[in-house]
C-alpha positions in Angstrom: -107.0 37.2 15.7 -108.2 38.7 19.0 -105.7 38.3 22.2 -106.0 38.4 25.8 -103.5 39.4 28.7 -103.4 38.0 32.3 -102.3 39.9 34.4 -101.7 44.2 34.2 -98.0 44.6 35.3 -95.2 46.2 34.0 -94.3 43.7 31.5 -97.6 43.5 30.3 -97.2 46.8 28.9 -94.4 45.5 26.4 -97.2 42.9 25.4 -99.4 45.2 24.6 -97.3 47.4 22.7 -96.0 44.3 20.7 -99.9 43.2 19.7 -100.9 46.7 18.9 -98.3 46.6 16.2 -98.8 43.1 14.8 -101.1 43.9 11.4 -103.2 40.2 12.0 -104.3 41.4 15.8 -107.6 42.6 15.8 -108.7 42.9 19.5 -107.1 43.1 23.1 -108.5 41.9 26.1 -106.8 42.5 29.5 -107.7 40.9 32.6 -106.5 42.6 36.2 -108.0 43.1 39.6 -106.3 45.8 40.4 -108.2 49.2 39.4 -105.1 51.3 38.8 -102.9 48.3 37.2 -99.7 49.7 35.6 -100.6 48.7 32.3 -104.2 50.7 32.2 -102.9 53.9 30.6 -101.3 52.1 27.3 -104.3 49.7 27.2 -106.1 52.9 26.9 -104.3 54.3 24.6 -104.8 51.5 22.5 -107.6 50.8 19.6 -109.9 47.8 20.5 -108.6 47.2 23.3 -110.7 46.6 26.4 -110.0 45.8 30.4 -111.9 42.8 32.7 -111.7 41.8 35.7 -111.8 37.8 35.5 -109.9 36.7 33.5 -112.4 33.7 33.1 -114.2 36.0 30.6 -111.0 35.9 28.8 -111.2 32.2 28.2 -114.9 32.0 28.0 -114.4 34.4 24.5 -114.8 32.3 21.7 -112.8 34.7 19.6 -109.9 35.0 21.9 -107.3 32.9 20.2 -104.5 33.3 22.3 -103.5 34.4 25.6 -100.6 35.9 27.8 -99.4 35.7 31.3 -98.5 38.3 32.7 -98.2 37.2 36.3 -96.1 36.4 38.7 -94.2 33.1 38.3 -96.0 31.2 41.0 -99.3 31.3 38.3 -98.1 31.0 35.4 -98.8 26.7 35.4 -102.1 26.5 36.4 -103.5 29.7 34.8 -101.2 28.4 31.6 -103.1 25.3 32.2 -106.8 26.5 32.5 -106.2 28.4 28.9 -105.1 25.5 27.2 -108.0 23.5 28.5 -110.3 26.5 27.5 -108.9 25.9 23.7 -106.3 28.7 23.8 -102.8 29.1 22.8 -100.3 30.1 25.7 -97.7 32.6 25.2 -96.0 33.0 29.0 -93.6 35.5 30.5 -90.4 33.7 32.1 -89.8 31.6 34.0 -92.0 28.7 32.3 -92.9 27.8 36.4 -91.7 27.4 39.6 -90.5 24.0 39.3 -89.4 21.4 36.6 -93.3 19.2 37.3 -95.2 22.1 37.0 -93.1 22.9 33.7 -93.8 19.4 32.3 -97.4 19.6 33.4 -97.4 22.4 31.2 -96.0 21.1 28.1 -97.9 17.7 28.4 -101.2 19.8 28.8 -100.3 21.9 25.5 -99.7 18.3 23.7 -103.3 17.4 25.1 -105.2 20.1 24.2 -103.4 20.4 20.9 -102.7 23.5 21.4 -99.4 25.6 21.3 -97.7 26.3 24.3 -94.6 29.6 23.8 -93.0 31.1 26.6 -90.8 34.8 26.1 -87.4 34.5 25.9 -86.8 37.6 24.2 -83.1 38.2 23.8 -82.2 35.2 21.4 -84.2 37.2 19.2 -82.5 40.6 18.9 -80.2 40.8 15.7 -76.9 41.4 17.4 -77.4 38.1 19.2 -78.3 36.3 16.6 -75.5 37.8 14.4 -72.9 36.4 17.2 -74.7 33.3 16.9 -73.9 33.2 13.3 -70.6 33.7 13.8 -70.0 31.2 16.3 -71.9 28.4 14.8 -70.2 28.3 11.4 -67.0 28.2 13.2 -65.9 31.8 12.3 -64.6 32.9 15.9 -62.9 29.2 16.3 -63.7 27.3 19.0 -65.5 28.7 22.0 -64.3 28.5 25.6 -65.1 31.1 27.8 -68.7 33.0 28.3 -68.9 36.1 30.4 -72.8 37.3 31.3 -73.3 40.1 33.8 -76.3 41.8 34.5 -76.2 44.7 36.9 -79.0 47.0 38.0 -81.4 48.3 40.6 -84.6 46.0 41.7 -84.2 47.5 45.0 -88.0 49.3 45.7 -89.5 45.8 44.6 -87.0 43.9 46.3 -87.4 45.5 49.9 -90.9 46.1 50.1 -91.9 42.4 52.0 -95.4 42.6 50.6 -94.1 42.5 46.9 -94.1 39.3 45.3 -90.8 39.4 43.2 -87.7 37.6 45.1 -89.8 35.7 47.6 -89.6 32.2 47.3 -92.8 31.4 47.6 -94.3 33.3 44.6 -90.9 34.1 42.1 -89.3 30.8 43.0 -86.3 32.7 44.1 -84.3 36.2 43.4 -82.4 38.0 41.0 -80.9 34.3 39.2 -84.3 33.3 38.3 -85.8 36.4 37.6 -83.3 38.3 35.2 -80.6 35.5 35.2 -83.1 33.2 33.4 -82.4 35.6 30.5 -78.3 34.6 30.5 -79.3 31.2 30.7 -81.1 30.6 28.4 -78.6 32.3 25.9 -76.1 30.1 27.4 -78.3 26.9 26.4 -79.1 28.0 23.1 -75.4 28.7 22.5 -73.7 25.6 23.8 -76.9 23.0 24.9 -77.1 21.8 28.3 -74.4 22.0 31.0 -72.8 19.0 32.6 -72.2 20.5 35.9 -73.0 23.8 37.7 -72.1 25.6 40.5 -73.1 29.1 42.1 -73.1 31.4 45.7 -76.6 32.9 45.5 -76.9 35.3 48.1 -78.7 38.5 49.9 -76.5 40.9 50.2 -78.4 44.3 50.7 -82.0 43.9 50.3 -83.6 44.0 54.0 -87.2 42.0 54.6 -86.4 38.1 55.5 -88.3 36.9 52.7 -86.6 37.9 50.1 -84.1 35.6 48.1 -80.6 36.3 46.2 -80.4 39.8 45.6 -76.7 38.9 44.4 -75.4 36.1 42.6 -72.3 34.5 40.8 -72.9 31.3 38.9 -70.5 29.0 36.9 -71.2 26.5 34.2 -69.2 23.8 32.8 -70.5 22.7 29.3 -69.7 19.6 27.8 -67.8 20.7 25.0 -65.3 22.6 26.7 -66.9 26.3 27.3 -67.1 27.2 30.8 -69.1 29.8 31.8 -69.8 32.8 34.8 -73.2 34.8 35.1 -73.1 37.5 37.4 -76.6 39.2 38.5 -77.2 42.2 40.9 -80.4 43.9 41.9 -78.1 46.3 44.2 -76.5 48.3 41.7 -77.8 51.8 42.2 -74.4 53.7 41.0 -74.2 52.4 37.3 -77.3 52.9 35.2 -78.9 49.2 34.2 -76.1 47.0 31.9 -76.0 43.8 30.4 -72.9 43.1 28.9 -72.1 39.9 27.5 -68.6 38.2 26.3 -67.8 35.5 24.2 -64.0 34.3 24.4 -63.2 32.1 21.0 -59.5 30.9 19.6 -60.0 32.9 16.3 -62.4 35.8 17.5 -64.0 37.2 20.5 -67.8 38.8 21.0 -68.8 41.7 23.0 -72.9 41.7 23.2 -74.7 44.5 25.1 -78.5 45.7 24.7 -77.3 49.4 24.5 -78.3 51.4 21.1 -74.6 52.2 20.5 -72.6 49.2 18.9 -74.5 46.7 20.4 -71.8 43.8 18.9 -68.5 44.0 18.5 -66.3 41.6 16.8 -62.7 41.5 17.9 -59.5 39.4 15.8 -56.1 40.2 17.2 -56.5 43.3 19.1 -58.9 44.9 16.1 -62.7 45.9 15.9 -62.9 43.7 12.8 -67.1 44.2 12.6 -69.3 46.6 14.4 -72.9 46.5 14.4 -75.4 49.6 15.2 -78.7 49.8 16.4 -81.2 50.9 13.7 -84.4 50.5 15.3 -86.2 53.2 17.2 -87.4 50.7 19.9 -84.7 50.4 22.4 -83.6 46.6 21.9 -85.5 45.4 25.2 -89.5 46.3 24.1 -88.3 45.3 20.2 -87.0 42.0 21.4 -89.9 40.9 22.7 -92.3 42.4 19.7 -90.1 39.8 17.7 -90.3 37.7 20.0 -94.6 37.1 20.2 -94.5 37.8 16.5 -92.5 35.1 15.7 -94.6 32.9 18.3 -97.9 33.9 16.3 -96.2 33.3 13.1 -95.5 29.3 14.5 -98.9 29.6 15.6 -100.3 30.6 12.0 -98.1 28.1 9.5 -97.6 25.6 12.5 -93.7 26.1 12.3 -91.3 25.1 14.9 -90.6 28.1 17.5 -86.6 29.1 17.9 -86.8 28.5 21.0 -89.5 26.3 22.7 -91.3 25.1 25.8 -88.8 22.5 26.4 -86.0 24.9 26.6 -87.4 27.0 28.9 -88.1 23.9 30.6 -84.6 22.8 30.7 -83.6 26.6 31.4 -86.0 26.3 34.7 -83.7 23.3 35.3 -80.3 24.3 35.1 -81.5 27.7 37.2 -83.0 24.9 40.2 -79.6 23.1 40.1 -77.8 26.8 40.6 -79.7 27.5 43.6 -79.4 23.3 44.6 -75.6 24.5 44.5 -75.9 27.4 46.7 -77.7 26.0 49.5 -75.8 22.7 49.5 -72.2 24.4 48.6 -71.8 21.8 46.0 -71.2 21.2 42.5 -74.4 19.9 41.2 -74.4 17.4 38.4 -77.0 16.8 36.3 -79.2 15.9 33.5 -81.9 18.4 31.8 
């Protein structure tokens, strides 16, 4: 098949690099205004792969059978929505929108055009998560009831520079929660469904221009069947190099989760490293996560399988990220229904 890309950012670099490895992609076609867009050098680096600047030519290809956004989150519905009227399948970046309407929009458009509508949420796909997954679901850890998600990093250039679109509002939908906390979320959901209640201080701490949201936030989720969780995001760590480190608390067995190439899951019983797991891959587990990730979505797309994960959980992650900022701004507890 022959793919396009919307959009020439950073992440659309990891797109490329996925399709360029998939045996059944035949063509690339990128679409960015920009002359000197970040992800020109591995486009050209790449056989059959070309650069436009419409992406309407994109969608006018008749052989272009599916398409990628790569934009910023305030486009991803109606440029999402123009592919799937021009006959395309829709493979997004995160978040799925900007609000819960435009997400349904979205999903109801996909159903419409009978078309397929994906959207990357990578991480449930690396095999040390999935592996804890195992383990939790067939009741080998015991029963879960604690979850422990931090995320702690530097997005400071992009976050202080005013004219840059990431953390505004307007055009991300909000800061570091929405952006890189959508990740821990959607774990969160795919481990233990939808929460009951939710709470969360989402602030800005250090970054400088007025525009920009939550460089810093702490958020708590109360589960139905007892697991209560914390996710704890920071785009204003400059001392420790970039860590995610995940924890999940059981009665028989405890998980710790990190995207690091060294014993990325550890399984603890009683005070004991009872299962260790190593990172085998040459990709570092971020770039292969999501080259699972879209070739698992074109897999769906080719046998007309169920996705892992679909639209309308990144729909109802969208929703339980909106309720975490509805908590912050009214100092609340918000309640609520996905």
């Amino acid at each position: 098949m022959k793919v396009g890309i919307i959009g020439g950012g950073v992440i659309a670099v990891r797109h490329i690099q996925a399709y360029r490895t998939i045996e059944d992609v035949e063509g690339i076609v990128l679409a960015d205004l920009a002359p000197d867009f970040p992800a020109r050098a591995e486009l050209q680096a790449t056989p059959n792969a070309q650069a436009v600047t419409d992406h309407r030519a994109i969608l006018d290809d008749g052989e272009v059978e599916v398409v990628s956004i790569c934009l910023p989150h305030d486009l991803h519905e109606p440029v999402a929505v123009e592919a799937l009227q021009a006959g395309k399948h829709v493979i997004t970046e995160k978040p799925i929108a900007l609000t819960v309407d435009q997400a349904d929009n979205m999903i109801a458009e996909a159903k419409r055009a009978g078309r397929r509508l994906f959207v990357i949420m990578n991480l449930v796909f690396a095999p040390y998560y999935l592996r804890a997954r195992e383990l939790l679901r067939s009741g080998q850890m015991g029963r879960p009831f604690l979850a422990v998600f931090h995320i702690t990093g530097s997005e400071l250039p992009r976050m202080n520079d005013p004219d840059s679109w990431k953390g505004t509002k307007e055009r991300a939908g909000g800061g570091a929660m929405i952006d890189t906390g959508y990740h821990a979320v959607y774990m969160l959901l795919d481990l233990f469904g939808r929460p009951e209640r939710v709470s969360a201080h989402a602030r800005r701490l250090i970054v400088e221009p007025a525009n920009k949201m939550d460089d810093n936030t702490v958020a708590t989720l109360d589960f139905p069947n007892g697991v209560l969780a914390t996710v704890i995001v920071s785009y204003s760590e400059t001392n420790i190099p970039w860590s995610e480190r995940r924890y999940l608390y059981c009665t028989d067995a405890s998980a710790e989760i990190s995207d690091d190439t060294i014993e990325p899951l550890r399984i603890w019983r009683d005070g004991q490293i009872t299962e260790r797991h190593d990172w085998p891959h040459a990709e570092h587990p971020h770039p292969y996560s999501i080259r699972v990730c879209i070739e698992h979505y074109l897999d769906c797309i080719e046998t007309g399988a169920d996705p892992m994960v679909d639209a309308r959980h990144a729909r109802d992650t969208l929703a339980t990220l909106l309720a975490l900022y509805e908590a912050s701004d009214t100092g609340r507890t918000v309640s609520f229904g996905c």
